[in-house]
Backbone as XML, in Angstrom:
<?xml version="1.0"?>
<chain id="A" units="angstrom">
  <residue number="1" name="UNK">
    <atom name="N" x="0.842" y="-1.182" z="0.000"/>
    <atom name="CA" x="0.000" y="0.000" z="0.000"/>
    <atom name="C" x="0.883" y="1.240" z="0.000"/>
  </residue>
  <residue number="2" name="UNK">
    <atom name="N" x="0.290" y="2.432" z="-0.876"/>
    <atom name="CA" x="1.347" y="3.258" z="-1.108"/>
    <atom name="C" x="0.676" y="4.189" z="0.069"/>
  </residue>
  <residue number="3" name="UNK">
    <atom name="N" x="1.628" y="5.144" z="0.691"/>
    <atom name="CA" x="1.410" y="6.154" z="1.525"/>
    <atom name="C" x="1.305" y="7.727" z="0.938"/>
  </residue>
  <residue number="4" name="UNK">
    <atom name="N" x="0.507" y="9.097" z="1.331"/>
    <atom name="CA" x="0.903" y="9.921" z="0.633"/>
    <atom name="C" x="2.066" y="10.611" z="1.097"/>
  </residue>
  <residue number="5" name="UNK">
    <atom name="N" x="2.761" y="11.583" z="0.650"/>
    <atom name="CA" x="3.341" y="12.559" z="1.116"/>
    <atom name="C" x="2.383" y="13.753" z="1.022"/>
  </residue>
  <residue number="6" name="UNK">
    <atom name="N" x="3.430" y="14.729" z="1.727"/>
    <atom name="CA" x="2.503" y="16.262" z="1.725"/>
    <atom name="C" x="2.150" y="17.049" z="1.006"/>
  </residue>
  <residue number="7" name="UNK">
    <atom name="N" x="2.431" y="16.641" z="-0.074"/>
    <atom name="CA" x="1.897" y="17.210" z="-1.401"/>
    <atom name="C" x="1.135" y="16.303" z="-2.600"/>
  </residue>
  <residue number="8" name="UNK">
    <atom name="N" x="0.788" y="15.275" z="-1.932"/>
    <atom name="CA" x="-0.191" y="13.815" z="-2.167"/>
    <atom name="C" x="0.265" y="13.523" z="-2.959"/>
  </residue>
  <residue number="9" name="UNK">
    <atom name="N" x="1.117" y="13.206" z="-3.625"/>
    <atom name="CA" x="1.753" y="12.381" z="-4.454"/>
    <atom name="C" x="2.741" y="11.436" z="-3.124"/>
  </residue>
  <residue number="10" name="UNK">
    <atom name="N" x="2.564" y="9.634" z="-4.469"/>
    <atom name="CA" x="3.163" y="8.787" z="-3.350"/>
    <atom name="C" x="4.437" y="8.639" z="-3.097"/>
  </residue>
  <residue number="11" name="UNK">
    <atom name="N" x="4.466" y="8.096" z="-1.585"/>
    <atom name="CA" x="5.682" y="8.216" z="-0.979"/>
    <atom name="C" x="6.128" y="7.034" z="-0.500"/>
  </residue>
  <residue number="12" name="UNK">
    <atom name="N" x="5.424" y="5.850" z="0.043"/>
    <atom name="CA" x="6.349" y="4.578" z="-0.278"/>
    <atom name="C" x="6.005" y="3.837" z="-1.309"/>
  </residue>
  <residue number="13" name="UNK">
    <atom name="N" x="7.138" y="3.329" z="-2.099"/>
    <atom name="CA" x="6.488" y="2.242" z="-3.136"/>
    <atom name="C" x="6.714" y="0.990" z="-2.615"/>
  </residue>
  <residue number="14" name="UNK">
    <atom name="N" x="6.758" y="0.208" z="-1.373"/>
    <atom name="CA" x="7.606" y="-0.899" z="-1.058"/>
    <atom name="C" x="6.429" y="-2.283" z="-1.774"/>
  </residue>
  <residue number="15" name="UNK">
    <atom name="N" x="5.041" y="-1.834" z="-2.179"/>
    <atom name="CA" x="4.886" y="-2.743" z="-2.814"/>
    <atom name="C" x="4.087" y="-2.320" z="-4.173"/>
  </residue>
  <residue number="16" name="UNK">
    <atom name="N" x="4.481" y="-1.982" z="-4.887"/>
    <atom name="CA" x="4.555" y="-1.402" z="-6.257"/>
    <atom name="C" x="5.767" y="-1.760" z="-6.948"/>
  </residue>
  <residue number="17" name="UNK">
    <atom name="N" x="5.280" y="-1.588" z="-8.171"/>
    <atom name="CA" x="6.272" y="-2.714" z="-9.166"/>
    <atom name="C" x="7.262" y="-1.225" z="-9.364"/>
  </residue>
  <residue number="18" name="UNK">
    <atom name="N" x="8.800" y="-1.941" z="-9.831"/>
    <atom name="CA" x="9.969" y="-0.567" z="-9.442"/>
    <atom name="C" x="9.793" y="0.256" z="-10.902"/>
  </residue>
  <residue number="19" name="UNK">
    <atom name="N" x="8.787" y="0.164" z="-11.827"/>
    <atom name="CA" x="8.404" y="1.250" z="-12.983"/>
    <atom name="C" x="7.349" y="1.672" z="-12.570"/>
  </residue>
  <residue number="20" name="UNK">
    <atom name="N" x="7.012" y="2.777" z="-12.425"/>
    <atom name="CA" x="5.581" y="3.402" z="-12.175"/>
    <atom name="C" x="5.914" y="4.522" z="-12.013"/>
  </residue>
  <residue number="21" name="UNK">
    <atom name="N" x="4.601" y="5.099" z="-13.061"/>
    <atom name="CA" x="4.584" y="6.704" z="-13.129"/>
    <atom name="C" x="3.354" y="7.357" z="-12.539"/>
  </residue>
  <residue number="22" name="UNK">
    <atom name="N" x="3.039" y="8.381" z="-11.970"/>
    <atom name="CA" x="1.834" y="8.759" z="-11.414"/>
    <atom name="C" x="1.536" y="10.215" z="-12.583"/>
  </residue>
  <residue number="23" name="UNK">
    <atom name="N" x="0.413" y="10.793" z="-12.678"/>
    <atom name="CA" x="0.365" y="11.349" z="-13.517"/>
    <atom name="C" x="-0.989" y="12.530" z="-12.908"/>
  </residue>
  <residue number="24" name="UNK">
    <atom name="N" x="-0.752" y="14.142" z="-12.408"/>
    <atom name="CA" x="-1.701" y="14.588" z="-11.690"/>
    <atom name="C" x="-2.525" y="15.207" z="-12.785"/>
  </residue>
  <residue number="25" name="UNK">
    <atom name="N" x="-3.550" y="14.754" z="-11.920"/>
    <atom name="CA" x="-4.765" y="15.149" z="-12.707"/>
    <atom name="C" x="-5.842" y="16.018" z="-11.959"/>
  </residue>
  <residue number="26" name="UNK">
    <atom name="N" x="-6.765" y="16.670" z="-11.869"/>
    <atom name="CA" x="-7.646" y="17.629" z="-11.554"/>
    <atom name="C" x="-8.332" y="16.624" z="-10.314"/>
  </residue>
  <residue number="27" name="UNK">
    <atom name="N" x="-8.342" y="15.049" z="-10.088"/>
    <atom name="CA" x="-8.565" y="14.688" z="-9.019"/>
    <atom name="C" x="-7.447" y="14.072" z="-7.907"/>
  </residue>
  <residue number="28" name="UNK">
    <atom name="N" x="-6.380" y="14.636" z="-8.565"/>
    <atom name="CA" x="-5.356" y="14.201" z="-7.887"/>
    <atom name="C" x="-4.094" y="13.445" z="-8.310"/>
  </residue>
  <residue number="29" name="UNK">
    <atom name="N" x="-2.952" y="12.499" z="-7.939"/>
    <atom name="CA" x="-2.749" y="11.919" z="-8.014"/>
    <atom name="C" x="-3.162" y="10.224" z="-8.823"/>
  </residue>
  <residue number="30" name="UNK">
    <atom name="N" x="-2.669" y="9.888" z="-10.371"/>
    <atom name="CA" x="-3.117" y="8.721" z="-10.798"/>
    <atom name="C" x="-2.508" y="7.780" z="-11.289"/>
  </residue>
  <residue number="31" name="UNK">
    <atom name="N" x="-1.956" y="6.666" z="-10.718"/>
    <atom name="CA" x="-1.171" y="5.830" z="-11.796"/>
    <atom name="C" x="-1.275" y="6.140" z="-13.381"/>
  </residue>
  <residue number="32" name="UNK">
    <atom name="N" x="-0.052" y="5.947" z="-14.314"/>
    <atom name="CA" x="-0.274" y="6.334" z="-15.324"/>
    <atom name="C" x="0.876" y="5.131" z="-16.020"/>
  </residue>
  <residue number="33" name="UNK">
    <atom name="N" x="0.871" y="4.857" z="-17.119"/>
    <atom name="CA" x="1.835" y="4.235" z="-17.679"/>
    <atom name="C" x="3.539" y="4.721" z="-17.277"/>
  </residue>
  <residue number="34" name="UNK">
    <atom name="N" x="4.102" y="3.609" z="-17.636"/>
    <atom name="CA" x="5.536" y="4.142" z="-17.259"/>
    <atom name="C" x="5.803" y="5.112" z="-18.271"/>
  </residue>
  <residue number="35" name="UNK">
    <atom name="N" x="7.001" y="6.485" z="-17.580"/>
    <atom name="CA" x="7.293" y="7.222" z="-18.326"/>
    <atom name="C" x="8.800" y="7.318" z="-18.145"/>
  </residue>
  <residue number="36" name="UNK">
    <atom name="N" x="9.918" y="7.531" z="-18.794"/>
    <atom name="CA" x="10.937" y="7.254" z="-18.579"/>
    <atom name="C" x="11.399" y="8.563" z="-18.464"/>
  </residue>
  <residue number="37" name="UNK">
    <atom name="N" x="11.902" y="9.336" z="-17.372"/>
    <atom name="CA" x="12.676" y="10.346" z="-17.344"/>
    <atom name="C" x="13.561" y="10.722" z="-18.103"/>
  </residue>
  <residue number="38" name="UNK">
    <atom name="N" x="13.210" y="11.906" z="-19.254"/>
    <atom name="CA" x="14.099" y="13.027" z="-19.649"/>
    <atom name="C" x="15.214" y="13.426" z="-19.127"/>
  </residue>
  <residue number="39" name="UNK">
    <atom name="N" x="16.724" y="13.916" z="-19.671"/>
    <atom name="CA" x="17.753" y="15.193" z="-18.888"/>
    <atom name="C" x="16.794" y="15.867" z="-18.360"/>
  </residue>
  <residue number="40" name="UNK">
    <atom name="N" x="16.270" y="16.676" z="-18.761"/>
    <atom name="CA" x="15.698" y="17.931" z="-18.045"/>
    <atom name="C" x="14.737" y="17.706" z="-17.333"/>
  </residue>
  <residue number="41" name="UNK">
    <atom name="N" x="13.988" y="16.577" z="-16.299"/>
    <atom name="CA" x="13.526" y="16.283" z="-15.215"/>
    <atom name="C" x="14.355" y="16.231" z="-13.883"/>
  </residue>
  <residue number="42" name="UNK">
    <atom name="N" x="13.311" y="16.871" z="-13.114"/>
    <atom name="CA" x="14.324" y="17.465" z="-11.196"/>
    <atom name="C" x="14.574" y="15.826" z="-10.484"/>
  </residue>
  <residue number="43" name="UNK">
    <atom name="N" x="15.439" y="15.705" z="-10.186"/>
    <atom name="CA" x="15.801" y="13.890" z="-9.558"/>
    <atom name="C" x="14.910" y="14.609" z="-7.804"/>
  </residue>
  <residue number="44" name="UNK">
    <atom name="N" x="14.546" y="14.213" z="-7.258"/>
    <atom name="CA" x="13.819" y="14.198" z="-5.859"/>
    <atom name="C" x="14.618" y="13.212" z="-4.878"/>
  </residue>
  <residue number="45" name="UNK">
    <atom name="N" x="14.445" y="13.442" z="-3.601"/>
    <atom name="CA" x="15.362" y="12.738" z="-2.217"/>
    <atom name="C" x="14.741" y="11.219" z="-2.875"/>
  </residue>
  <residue number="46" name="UNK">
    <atom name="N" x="13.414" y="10.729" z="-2.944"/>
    <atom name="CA" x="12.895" y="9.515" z="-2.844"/>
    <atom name="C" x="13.177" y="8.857" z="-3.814"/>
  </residue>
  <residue number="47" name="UNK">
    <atom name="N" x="13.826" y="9.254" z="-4.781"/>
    <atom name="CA" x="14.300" y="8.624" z="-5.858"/>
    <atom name="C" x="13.971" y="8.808" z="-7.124"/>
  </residue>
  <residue number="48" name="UNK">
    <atom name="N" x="12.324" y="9.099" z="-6.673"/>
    <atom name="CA" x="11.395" y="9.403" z="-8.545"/>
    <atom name="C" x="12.316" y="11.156" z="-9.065"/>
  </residue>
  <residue number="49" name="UNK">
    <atom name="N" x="11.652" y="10.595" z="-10.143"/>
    <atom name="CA" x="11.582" y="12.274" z="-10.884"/>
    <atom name="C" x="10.566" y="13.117" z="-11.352"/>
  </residue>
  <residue number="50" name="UNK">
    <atom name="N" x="10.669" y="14.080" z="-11.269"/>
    <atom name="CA" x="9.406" y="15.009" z="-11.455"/>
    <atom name="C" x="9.626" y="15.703" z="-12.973"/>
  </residue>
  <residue number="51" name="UNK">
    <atom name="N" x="8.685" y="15.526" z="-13.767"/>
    <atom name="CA" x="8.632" y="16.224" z="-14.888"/>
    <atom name="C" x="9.130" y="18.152" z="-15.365"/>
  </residue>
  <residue number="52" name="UNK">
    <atom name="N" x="9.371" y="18.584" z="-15.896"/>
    <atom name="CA" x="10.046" y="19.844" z="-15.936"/>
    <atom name="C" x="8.028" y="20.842" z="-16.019"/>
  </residue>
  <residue number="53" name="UNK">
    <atom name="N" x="6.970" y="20.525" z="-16.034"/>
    <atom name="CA" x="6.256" y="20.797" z="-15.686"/>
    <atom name="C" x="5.555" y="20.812" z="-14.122"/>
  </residue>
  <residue number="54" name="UNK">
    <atom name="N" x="5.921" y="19.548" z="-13.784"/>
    <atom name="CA" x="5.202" y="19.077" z="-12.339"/>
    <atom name="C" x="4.321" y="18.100" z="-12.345"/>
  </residue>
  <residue number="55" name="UNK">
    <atom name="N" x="3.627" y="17.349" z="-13.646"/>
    <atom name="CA" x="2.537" y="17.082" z="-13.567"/>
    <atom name="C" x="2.885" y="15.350" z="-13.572"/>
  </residue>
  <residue number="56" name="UNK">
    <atom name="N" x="3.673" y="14.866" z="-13.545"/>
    <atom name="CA" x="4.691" y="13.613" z="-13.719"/>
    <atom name="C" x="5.505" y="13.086" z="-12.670"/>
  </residue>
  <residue number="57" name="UNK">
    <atom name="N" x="5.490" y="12.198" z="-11.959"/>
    <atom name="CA" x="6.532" y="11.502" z="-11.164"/>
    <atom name="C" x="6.709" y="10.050" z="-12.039"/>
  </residue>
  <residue number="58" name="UNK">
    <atom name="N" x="7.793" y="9.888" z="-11.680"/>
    <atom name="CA" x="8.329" y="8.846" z="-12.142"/>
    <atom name="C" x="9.484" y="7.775" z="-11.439"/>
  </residue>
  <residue number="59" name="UNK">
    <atom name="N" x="9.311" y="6.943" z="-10.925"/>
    <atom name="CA" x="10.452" y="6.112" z="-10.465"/>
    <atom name="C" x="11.182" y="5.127" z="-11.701"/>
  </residue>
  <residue number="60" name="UNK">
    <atom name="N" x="12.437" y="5.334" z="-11.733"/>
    <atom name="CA" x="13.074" y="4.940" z="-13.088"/>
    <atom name="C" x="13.120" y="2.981" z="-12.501"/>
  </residue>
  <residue number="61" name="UNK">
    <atom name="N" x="13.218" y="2.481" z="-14.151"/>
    <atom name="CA" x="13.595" y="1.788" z="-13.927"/>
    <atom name="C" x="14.646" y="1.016" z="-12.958"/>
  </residue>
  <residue number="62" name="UNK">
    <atom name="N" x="14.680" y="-0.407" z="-12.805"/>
    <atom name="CA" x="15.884" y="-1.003" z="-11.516"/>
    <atom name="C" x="16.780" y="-1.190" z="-12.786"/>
  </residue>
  <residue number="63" name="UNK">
    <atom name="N" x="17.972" y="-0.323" z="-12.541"/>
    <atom name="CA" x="19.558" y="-0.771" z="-12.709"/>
    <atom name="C" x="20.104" y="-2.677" z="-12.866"/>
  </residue>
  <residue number="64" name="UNK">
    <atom name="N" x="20.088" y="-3.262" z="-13.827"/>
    <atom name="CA" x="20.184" y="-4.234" z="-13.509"/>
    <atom name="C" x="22.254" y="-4.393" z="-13.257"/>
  </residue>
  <residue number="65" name="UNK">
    <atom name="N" x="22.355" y="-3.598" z="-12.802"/>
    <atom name="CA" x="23.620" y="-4.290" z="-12.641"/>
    <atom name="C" x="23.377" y="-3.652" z="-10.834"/>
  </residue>
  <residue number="66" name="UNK">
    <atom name="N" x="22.279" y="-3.379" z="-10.595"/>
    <atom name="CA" x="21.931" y="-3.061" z="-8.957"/>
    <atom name="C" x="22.140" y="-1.552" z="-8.656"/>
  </residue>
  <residue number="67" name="UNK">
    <atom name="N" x="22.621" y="-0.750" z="-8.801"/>
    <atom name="CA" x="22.601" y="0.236" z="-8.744"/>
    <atom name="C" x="21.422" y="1.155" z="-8.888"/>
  </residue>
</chain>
């Protein structure tokens, strides 16, 4: 179960698959297809990235060499 943060977009993914994009919409916060972060998207403490608009989070793909 995802938790919000304070600006309602989510904040744990511990059981969500490690691609997932949320996508805000006029009711909030919505899962959206994966979107793969651009250069010019802000990297965030939690790991996702935020679109150069705002309207986009994104947690990148898992690194398969683990990283």
């Amino acid at each position: 179960m995802t938790t919000a943060t304070t600006d309602g977009a989510p904040g744990s993914l511990e059981d969500e698959p490690l691609e997932i994009s949320f996508q805000l919409t006029p009711g909030g916060w919505e899962p959206a297809d994966y979107v793969e972060p651009g250069e010019d998207w802000q990297p965030l403490e939690d790991g996702s990235f935020e679109s150069p608009d705002g309207k986009t989070r994104t947690w990148p793909r898992a690194d398969p060499a683990g990283g």
